[in-house]
C-alpha positions in Angstrom: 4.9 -48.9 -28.5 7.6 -49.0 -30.6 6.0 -47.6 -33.7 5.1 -44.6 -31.4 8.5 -43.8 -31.0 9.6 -44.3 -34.7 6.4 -41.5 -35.3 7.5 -39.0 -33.0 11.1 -39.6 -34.3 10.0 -38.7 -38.0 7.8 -36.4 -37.0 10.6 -34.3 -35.0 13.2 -34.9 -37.8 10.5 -33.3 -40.4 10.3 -30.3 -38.1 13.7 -29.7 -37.8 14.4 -30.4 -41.5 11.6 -28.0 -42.8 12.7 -24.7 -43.5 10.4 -21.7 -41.6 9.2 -18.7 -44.2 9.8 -15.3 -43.7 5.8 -15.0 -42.9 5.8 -17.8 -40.3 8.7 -16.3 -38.2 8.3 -14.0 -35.1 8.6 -10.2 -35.7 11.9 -10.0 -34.5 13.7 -12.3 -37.2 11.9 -12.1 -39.9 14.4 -11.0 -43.0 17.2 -10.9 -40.6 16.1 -7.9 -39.0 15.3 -6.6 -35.9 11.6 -5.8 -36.0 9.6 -4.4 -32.7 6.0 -5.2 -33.0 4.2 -2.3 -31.6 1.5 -3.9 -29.8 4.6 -5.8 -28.1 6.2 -2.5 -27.3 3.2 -0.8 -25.6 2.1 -4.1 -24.0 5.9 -4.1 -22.0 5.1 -0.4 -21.5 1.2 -0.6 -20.0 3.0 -3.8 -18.1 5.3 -1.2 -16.7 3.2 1.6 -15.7 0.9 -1.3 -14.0 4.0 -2.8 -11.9 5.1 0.8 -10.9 1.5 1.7 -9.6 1.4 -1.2 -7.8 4.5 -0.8 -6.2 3.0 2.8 -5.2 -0.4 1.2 -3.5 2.5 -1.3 -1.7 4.2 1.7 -0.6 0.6 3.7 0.6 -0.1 0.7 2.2 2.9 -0.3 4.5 2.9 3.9 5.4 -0.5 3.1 6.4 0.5 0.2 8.4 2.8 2.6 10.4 0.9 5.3 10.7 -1.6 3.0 12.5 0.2 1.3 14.9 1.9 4.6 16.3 -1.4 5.9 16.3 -2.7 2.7 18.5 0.5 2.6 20.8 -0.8 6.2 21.3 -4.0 5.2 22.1 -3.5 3.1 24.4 -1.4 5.6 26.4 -3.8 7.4 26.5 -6.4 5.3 27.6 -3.8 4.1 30.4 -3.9 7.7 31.4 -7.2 8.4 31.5 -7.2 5.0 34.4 -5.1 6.1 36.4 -7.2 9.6 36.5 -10.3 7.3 37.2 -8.5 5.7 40.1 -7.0 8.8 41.3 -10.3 10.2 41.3 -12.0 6.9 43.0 -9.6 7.5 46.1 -10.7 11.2 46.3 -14.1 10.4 46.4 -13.3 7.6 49.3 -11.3 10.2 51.1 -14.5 12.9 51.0 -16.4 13.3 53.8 -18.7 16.1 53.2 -20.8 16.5 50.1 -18.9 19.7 49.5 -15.8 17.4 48.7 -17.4 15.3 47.0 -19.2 17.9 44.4 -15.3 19.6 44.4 -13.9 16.1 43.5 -16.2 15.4 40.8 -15.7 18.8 39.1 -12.6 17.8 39.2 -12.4 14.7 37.8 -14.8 16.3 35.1 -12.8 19.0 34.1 -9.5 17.1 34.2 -11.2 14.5 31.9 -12.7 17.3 29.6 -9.4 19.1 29.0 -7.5 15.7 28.5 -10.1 14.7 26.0 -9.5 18.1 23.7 -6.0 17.7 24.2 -5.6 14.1 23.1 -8.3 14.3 20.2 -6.1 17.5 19.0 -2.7 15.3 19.3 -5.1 12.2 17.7 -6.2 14.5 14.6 -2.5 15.7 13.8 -1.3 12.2 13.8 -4.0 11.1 11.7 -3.5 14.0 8.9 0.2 12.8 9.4 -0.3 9.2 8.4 -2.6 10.5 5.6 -0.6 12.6 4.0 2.4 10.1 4.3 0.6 7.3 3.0 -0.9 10.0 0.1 2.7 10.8 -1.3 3.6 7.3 -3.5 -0.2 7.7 -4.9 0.1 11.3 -5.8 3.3 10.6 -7.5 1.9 8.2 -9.7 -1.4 10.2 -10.5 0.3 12.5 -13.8 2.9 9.0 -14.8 0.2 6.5 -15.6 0.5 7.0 -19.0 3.5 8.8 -19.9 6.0 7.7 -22.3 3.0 5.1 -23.2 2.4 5.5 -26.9 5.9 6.4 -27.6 7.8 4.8 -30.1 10.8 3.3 -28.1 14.6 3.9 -29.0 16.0 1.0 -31.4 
């Protein structure tokens, strides 16, 4: 055990002791200078343009998210709605005592749910465009900037 310890001892004084050439340091130091490897540079700058265009899918995403749950709350209005129609409609056909009234009833009931339907899928479709175009906007941004300033020798 002990003459472990006395090896990493000498082995750590050695490295401290030695003196590092100019070929062995890092880029930065070497002759005293401050030296920005290239590959370094562009590596920070692709690292950049990645985090920013993922920040941009984060941003499609969570417009997305909103988009969709107004569009379900609005959904489920409507759905609501188009119940209470059927219910509405249910009494009416109780109440009828004719086949006349019931033929007027469900014509009715038809056209009400035919002209609700349009109505609502118009509503549903401009909603929709909304959410895409929303969520579209942080992607579009990014579709000319993935590569600029990339390549570009950066300011000392």
């Amino acid at each position: 055990m002990a003459a472990a310890r006395s090896t990493r001892k000498s082995v750590a004084s050695v490295a401290k002791a030695a003196p590092v050439s100019g070929a062995a340091r890092s880029p930065e130091t070497r002759a005293g200078k401050a030296v920005r490897d290239p590959f370094t540079v562009y590596g920070h700058q692709l690292a950049s343009v990645g985090q920013e265009n993922l920040e941009a899918v984060v941003a499609a995403n969570a417009a997305l998210a909103r988009g969709s749950e107004q569009i379900y709350k609005e959904m489920f209005g409507l759905t609501q709605g188009a119940f209470e129609n059927l219910a509405s409609a249910a009494k009416d056909f109780f109440r009828a005592t004719t086949l006349q009234d019931i033929v007027e009833v469900n014509n009715r009931f038809a056209m009400t749910a035919v002209e609700n339907f349009l109505a609502n899928s118009a509503r549903l479709s401009a909603m929709a465009l909304k959410v895409a175009s929303e969520a579209a906007q942080p992607l579009q941004a990014r579709i000319g900037a993935p590569l600029e300033g990339v390549g570009k020798p950066a300011a000392s």
